[in-house]
C-alpha positions in Angstrom: 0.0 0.0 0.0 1.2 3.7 -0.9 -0.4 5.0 2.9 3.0 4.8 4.2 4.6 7.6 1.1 1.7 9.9 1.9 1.9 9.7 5.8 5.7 10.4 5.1 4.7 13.3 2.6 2.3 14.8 4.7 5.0 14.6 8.1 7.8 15.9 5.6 5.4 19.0 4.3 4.5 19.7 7.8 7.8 19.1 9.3 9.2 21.9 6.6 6.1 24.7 6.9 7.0 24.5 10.8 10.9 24.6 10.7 10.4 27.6 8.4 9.2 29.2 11.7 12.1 28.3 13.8 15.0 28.2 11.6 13.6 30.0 8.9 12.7 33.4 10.6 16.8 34.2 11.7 16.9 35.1 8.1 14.8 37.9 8.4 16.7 39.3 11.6 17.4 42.7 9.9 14.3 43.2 8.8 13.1 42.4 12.4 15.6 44.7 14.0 14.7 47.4 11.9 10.8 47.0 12.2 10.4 46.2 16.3 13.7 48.8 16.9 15.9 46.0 18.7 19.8 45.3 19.1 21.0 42.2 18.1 20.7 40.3 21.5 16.8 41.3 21.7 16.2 39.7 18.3 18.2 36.7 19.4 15.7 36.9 22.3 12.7 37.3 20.0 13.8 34.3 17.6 14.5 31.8 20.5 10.7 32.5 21.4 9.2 30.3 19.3 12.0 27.5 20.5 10.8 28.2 24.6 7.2 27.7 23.6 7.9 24.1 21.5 10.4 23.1 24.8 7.4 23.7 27.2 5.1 21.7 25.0 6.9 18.6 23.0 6.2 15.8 26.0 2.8 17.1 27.0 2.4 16.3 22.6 4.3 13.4 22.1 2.1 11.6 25.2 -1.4 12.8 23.3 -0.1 11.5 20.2 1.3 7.9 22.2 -2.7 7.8 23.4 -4.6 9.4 20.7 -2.9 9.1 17.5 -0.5 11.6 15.3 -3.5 12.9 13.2 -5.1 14.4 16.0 -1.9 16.0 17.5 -0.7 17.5 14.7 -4.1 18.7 13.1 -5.1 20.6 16.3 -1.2 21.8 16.7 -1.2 23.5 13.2 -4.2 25.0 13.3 -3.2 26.6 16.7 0.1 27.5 15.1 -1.4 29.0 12.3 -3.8 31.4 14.6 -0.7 32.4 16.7 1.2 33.6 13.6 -1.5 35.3 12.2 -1.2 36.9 16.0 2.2 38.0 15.4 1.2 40.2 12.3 -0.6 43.1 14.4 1.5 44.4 17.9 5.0 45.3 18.4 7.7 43.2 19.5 6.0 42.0 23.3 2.9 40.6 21.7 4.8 39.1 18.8 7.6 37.6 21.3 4.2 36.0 23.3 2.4 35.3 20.1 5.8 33.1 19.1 5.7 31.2 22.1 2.5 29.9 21.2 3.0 28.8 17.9 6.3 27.0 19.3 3.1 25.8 22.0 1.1 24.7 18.8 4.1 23.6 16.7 5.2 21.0 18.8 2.7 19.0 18.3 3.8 18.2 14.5 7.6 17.3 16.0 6.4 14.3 18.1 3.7 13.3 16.0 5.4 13.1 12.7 8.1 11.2 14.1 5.6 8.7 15.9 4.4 8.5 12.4 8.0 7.1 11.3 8.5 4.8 13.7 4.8 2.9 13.1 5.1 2.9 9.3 8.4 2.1 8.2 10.8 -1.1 9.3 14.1 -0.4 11.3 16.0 -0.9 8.2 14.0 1.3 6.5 14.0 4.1 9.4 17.0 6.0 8.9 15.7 7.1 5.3 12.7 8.2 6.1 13.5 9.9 9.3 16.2 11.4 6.8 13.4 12.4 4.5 11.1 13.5 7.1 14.2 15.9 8.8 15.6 17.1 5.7 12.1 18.9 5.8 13.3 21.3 7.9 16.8 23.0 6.9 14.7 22.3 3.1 12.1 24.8 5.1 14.4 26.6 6.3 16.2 27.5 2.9 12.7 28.0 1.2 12.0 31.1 3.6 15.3 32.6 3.7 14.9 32.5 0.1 11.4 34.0 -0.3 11.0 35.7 3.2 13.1 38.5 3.4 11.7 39.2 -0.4 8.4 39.7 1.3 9.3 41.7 4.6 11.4 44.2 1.9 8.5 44.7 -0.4 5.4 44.1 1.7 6.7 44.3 5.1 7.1 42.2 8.7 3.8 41.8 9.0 2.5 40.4 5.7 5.4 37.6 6.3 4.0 36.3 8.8 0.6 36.1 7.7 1.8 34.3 5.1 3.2 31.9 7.1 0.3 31.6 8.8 -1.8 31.2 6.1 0.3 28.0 4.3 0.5 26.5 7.7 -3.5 26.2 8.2 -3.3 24.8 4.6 -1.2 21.9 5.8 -3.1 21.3 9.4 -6.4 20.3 6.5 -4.3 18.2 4.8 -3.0 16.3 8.1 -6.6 15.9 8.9 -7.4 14.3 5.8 -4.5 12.4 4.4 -2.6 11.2 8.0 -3.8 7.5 9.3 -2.4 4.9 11.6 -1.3 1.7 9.9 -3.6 -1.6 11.3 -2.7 -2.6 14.6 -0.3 0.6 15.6 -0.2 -0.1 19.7 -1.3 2.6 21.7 0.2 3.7 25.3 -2.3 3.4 27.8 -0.2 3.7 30.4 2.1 7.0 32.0 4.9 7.9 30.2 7.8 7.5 33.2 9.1 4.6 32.6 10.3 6.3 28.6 11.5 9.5 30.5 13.7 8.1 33.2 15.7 5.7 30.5 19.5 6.8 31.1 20.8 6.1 27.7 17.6 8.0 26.1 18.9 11.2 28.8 22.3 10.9 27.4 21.4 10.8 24.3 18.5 13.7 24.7 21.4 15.7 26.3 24.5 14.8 24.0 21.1 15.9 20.9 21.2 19.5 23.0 24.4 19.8 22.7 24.9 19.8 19.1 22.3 22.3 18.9 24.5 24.7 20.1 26.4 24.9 16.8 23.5 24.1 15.2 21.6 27.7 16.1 24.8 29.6 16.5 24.8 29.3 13.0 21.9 29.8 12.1 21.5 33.1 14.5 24.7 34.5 13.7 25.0 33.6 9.7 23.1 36.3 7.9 24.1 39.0 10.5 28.1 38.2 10.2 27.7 38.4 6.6 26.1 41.7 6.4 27.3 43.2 9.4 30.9 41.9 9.4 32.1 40.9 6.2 30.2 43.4 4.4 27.8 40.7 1.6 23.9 42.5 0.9 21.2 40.9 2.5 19.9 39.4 -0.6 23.3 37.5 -0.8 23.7 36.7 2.7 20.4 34.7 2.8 20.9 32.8 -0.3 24.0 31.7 1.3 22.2 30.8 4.2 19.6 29.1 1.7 22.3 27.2 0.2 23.7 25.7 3.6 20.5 24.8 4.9 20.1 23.1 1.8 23.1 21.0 1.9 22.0 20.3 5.2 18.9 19.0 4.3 21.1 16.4 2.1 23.3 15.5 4.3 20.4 14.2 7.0 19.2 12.0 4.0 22.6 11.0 3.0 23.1 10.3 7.1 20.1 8.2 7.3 21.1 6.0 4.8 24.4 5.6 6.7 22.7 4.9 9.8 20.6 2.2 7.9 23.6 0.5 6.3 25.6 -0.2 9.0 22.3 -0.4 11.3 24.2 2.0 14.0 22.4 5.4 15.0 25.2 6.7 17.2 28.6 5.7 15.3 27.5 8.0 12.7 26.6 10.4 15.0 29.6 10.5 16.9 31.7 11.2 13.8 29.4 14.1 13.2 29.9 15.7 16.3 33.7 15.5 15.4 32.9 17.3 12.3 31.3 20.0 13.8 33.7 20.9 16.5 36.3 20.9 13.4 34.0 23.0 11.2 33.4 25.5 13.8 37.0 25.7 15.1 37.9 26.4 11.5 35.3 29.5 11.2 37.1 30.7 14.2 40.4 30.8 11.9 38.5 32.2 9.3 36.7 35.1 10.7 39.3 38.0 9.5 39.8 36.0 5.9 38.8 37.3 2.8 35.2 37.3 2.1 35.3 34.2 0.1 36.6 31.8 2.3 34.2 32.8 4.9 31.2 32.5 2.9 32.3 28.5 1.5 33.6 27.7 5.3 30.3 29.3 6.7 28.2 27.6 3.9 30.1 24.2 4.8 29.9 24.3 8.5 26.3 25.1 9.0 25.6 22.2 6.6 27.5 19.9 8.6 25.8 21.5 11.6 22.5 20.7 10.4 23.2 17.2 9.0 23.4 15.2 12.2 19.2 15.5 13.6 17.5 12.6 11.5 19.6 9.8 13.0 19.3 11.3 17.0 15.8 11.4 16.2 16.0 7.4 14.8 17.5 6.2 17.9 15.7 8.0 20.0 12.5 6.6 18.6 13.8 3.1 18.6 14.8 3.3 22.1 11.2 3.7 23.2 8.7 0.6 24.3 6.0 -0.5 21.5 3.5 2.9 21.9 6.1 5.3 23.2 8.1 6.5 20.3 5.9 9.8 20.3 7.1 10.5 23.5 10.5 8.9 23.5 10.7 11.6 20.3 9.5 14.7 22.4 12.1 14.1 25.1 15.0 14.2 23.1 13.4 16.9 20.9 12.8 18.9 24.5 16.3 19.0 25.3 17.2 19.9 21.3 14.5 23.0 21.8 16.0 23.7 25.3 19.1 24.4 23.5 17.9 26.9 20.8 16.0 28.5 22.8 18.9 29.8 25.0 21.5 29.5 21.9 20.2 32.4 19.8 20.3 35.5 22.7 23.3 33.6 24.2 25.4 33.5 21.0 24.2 37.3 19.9 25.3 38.2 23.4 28.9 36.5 23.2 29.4 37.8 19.9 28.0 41.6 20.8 30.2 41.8 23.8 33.3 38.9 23.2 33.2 39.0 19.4 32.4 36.7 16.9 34.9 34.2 16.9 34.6 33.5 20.5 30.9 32.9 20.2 32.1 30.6 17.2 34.4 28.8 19.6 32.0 28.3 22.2 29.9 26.1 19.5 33.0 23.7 18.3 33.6 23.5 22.6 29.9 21.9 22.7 30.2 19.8 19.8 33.5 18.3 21.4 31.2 17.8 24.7 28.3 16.2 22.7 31.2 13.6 21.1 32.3 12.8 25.0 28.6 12.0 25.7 28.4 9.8 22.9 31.6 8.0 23.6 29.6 6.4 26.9 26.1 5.8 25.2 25.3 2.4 26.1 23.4 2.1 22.4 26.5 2.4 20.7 28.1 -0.2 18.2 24.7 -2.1 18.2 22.4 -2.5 15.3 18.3 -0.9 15.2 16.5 -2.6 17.9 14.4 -5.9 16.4 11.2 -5.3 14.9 7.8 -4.9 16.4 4.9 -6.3 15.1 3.6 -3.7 14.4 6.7 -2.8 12.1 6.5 -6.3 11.0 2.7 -5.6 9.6 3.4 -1.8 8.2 6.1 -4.1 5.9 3.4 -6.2 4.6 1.0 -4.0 3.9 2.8 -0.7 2.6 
């Protein structure tokens, strides 16, 4: 049966329309320095909003969807998303920074959900692509906004952004009401969620996950406005090259996933990633003062390889959870990932304002190299997917 391609489609879509949000809107910081009248650390503040709300909100979501299924969670989650960015459109920068708290409140619901999805359609050997597929969705996202967004805030203004945003994700909280199902047999949780949270290789792994979202949003804060601000590169420029690293991002989490699947590890691949990123980042460091080329291609690189590494933390996450708790086996490592950015962006504005920018640089390849120490101890590590449920076992036969 094809149900299994459009409940992957469907995740992807919405997986993209809300990391267009969250990782997206850094693209438009000038534009929303210039229209709410803030310094660089209050727009760090205002962007890591949307991050504080989605922390607050991805367990409460990932334990509805365990009970209640994904289509419920994410149709009732993008709909309240949608209202809260339509919210945004009409105060200053207070009622917008509330407004993006509740669609991170909202937007949650879509990151358990989606991934619960994953993990009740597809075999373990089949899991690393389409959690590839299904996170490539959101640097994809990502790169589709910078593109497009700051377009829009230039010629229409801050305000008619968002509603646009708004308006394409009500569009795809219909179409997760109508096209989203549970394969036959999917297990339910009935039971409270405890057990899941106090697993001590999924809290290593939830925290070692934070950690590389340190480099992760650094980049992704700090990008555009280095660019511009440092090195001198237009706007218009600056985003596409953010565009084209969140693009190669998106590639490199399918690439990843197929990794993962072939040597049917989740954490030896992302251990070497971690390593990547500490070297990537120590090498922006270097390259600060360098001519403007060779920061834009080592920028370009390193927030690729920055953004690569969140498909297969997500995969072994979900596979650590008991039949019925991937959703919020998901959310848990997704809640420290969201703790992260939402104290990355105003932290690494505020290092760079006062410290300069290769020290908040530095401060991202040091987490990276802590992330890799965390993953040297994981007790998953080495080992293969876990076996198949039978639920998996029946989503094979039948998709």
């Amino acid at each position: 049966m094809a149900n299994r391609w459009v409940v992957l489609a469907v995740g992807t879509v919405a997986q993209g329309v809300n990391a267009a949000v969250f990782l997206g809107l850094p693209a438009l910081t000038p534009q929303l320095r210039e229209h709410f009248g803030l310094t660089l650390p209050q727009v760090g503040l205002l962007l890591g909003a949307v991050n504080l709300g989605t922390m607050v909100a991805l367990v409460p979501w990932g334990v509805v969807a365990d009970r209640h299924g994904e289509r419920l969670a994410m149709t009732i989650g993008g709909f309240g998303a949608a209202l809260f960015l339509a919210l945004t459109a009409v105060g200053g920068p207070v009622l917008a920074g509330v407004a993006l708290v509740g669609v991170g409140l909202c937007g949650a619901s879509v990151n358990a959900a989606s991934g619960r999805a994953v993990m009740n359609w597809f075999t373990t050997d089949k899991r690393g692509l389409a959690m590839g597929v299904r996170q490539a969705a959101s640097p994809l996202g990502a790169a589709l906004t910078a593109a497009v967004l700051p377009g829009v805030a230039i010629g229409a203004g801050v305000p008619v952004a968002f509603v646009a945003l708004a308006g394409v994700t009500g569009f795809v909280a219909l179409a997760t009401a109508a096209l989203v199902r549970e394969p036959p047999g999917a297990v339910r949780a009935t039971r409270a969620p405890g057990l899941v949270l106090a697993d001590p290789r999924l809290i290593r792994l939830s925290v070692a996950s934070g950690l590389l979202v340190v480099p992760q949003f650094t980049a992704a804060t700090l990008m555009v406005v280095l660019l511009v601000e440092r090195v001198g590169v237009p706007v218009g420029p600056a985003a596409g090259l953010f565009a084209a690293a969140q693009v190669l991002g998106g590639l490199g989490r399918l690439a990843v996933g197929v990794w993962s699947d072939a040597v049917r590890d989740r954490i030896g691949p992302l251990r070497k990633l971690a390593v990547a990123c500490a070297v990537a980042f120590g090498l922006c460091t270097a390259a600060v003062d360098a001519p403007t080329w060779v920061v834009c291609a080592v920028f370009v690189a390193t927030t690729a390889i920055a953004v690569s590494w969140n498909g297969v933390a997500l995969t072994a996450a979900g596979e650590l959870a008991p039949p019925g708790r991937s959703g919020t086996a998901i959310a848990m490592q997704n809640g420290a990932n969201y703790l992260a950015a939402t104290v990355t962006p105003p932290l690494a504005a505020w290092v760079a304002d006062t410290f300069g920018w290769a020290v908040a640089l530095l401060l991202a390849a040091v987490t990276a190299i802590g992330a890799r120490l965390l993953l040297g101890r994981a007790s998953t590590a080495g080992q293969g997917p876990p076996r198949r449920t039978s639920r998996s076992r029946h989503a094979r036969k039948t998709a």
